[in-house]
Short mmCIF file of the C-alpha atoms (twelve columns), coordinates in Angstrom:
data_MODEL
# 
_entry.id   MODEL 
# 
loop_
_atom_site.group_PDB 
_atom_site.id 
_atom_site.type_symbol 
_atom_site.label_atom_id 
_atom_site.label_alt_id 
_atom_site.label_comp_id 
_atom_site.label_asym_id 
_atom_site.label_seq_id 
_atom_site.Cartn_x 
_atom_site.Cartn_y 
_atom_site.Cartn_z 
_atom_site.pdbx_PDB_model_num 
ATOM 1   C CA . UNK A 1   87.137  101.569 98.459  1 
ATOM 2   C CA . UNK A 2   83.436  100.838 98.309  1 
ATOM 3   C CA . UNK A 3   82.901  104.298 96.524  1 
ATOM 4   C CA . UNK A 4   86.214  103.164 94.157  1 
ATOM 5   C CA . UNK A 5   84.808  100.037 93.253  1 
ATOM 6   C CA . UNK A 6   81.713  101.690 92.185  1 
ATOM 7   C CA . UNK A 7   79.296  100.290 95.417  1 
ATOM 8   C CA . UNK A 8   81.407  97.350  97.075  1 
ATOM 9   C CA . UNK A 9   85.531  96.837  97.666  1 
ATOM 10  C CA . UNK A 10  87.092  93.851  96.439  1 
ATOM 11  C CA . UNK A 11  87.772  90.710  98.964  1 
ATOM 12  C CA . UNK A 12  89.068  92.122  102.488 1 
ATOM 13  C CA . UNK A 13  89.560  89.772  105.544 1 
ATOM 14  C CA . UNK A 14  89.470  91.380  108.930 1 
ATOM 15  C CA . UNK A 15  91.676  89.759  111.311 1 
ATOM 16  C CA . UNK A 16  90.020  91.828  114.818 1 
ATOM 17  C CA . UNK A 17  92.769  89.797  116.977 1 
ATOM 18  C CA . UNK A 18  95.808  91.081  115.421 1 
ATOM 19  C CA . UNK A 19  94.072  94.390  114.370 1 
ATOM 20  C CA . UNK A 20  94.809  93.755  111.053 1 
ATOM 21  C CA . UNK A 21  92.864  94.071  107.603 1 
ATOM 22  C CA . UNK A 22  93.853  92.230  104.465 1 
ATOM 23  C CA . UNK A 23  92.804  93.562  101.013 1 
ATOM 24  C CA . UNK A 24  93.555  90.851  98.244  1 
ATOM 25  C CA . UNK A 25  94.907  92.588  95.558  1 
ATOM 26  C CA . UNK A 26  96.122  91.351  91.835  1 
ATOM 27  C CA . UNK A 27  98.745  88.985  91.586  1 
ATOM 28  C CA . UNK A 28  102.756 90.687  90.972  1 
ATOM 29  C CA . UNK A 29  101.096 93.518  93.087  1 
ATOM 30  C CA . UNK A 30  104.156 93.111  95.943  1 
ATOM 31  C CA . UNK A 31  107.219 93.273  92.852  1 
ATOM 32  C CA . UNK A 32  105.325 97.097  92.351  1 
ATOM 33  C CA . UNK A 33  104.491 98.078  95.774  1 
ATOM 34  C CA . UNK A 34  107.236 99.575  97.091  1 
ATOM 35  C CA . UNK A 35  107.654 101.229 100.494 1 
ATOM 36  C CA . UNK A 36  104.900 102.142 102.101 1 
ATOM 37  C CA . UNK A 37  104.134 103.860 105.531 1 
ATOM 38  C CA . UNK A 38  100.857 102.926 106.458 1 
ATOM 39  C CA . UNK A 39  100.450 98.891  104.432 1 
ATOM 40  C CA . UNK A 40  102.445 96.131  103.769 1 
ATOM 41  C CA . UNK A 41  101.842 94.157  100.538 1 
ATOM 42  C CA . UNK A 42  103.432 90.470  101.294 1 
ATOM 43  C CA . UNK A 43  103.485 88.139  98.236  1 
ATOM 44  C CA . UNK A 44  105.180 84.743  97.200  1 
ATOM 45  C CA . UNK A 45  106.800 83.207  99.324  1 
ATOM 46  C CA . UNK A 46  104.550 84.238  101.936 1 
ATOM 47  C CA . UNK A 47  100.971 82.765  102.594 1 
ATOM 48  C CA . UNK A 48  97.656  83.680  104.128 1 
ATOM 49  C CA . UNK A 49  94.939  80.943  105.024 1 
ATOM 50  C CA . UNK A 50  91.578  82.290  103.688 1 
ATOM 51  C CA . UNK A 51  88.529  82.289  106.240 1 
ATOM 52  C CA . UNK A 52  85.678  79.933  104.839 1 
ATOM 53  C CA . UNK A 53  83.571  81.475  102.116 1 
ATOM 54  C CA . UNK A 54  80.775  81.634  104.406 1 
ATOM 55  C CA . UNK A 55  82.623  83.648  107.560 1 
ATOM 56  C CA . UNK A 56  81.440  86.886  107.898 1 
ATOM 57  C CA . UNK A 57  81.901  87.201  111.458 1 
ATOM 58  C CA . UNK A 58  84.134  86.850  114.261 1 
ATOM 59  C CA . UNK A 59  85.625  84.340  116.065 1 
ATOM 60  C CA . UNK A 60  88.636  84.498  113.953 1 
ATOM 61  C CA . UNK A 61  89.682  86.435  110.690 1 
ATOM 62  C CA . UNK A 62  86.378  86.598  108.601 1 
ATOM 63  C CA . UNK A 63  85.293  88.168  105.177 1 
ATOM 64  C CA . UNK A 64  84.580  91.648  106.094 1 
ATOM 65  C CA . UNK A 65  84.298  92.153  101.947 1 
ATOM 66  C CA . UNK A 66  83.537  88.754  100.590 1 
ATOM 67  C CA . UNK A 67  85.105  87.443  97.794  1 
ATOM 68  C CA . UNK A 68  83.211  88.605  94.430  1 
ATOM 69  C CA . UNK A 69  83.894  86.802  90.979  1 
ATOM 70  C CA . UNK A 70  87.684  87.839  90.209  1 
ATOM 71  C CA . UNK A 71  87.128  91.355  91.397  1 
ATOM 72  C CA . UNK A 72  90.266  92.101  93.662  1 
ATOM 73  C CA . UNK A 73  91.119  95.425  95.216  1 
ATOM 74  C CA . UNK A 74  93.079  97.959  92.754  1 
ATOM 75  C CA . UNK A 75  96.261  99.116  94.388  1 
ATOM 76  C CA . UNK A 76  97.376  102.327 93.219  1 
ATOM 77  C CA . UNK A 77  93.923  103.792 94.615  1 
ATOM 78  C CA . UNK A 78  94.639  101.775 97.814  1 
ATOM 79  C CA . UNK A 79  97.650  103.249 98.247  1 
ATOM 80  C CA . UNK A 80  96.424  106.685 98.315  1 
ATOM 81  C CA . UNK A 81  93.446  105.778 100.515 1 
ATOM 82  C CA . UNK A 82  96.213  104.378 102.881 1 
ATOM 83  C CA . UNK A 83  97.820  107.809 102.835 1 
ATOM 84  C CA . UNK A 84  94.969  109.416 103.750 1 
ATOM 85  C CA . UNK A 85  93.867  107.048 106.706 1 
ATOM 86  C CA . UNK A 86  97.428  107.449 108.269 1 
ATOM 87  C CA . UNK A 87  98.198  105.113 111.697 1 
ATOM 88  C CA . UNK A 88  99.774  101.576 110.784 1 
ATOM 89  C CA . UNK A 89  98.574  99.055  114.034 1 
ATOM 90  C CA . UNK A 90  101.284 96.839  113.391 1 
ATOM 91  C CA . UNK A 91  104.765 97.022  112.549 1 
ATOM 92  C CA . UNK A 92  105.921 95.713  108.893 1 
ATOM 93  C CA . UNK A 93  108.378 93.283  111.090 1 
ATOM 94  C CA . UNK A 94  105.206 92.114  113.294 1 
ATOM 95  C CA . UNK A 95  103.081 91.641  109.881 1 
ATOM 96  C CA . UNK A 96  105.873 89.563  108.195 1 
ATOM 97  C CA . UNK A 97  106.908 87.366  111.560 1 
ATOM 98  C CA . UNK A 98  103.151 86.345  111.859 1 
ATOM 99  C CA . UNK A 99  103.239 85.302  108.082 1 
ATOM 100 C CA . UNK A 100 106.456 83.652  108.246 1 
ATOM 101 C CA . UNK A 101 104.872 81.729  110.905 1 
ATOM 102 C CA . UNK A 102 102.217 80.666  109.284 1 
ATOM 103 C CA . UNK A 103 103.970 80.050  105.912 1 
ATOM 104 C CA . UNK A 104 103.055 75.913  105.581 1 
ATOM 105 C CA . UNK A 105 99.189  77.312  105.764 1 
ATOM 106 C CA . UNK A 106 96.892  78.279  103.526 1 
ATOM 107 C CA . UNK A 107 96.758  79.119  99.528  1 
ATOM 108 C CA . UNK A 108 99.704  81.133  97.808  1 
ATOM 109 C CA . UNK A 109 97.523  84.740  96.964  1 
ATOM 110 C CA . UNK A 110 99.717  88.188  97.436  1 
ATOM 111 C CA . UNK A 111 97.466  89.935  99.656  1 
ATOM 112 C CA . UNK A 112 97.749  93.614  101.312 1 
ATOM 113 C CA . UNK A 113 97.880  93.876  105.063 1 
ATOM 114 C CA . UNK A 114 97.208  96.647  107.099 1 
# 
């Protein structure tokens, strides 16, 4: 994505725990997404607490891309990127129960896990 983005990838949290990777993507990006082997895109309802600005580092999720001025990650390239990398780590049933869980935290931003 850093190549897409011309030098550095929109806002992506890294979650080393649950082996996961978030890329925040535009919002009404889940109504489009459709099925997808390899990433989940999870919008409203659902909610995902944001690591401080200032985490870039484990303990924790953390900003492995920080957040940039409104630059999110375009989805239609991430899908095909997704493609190409191939192995999901997580069910899309593990992805959701951990965000159903966690529903009452955090801000409302549709977000793309992997």
């Amino acid at each position: 994505m850093d190549e897409i983005q011309l030098g550095s990838c929109g806002p992506v949290i890294e979650d080393r725990s649950a082996g996961w990777l978030y890329w925040l993507v535009p919002p009404g990006t889940a109504s489009t997404w459709g099925y997808h082997a390899f990433g989940l895109c999870i919008g409203s309802p659902h909610t995902l607490t944001l690591p401080a600005l200032d985490q870039s580092e484990p303990p924790g999720p953390y900003w492995l891309r920080p957040c940039v001025s409104d630059r999110l990650v375009p989805p239609q390239q991430l899908r095909a990127l997704l493609y190409q990398i191939g192995s999901l780590p997580a069910s899309h049933g593990a992805v959701q129960a951990h965000l159903s869980a966690a529903e009452t935290l955090g801000l409302q931003e549709e977000v793309m896990s992997r």
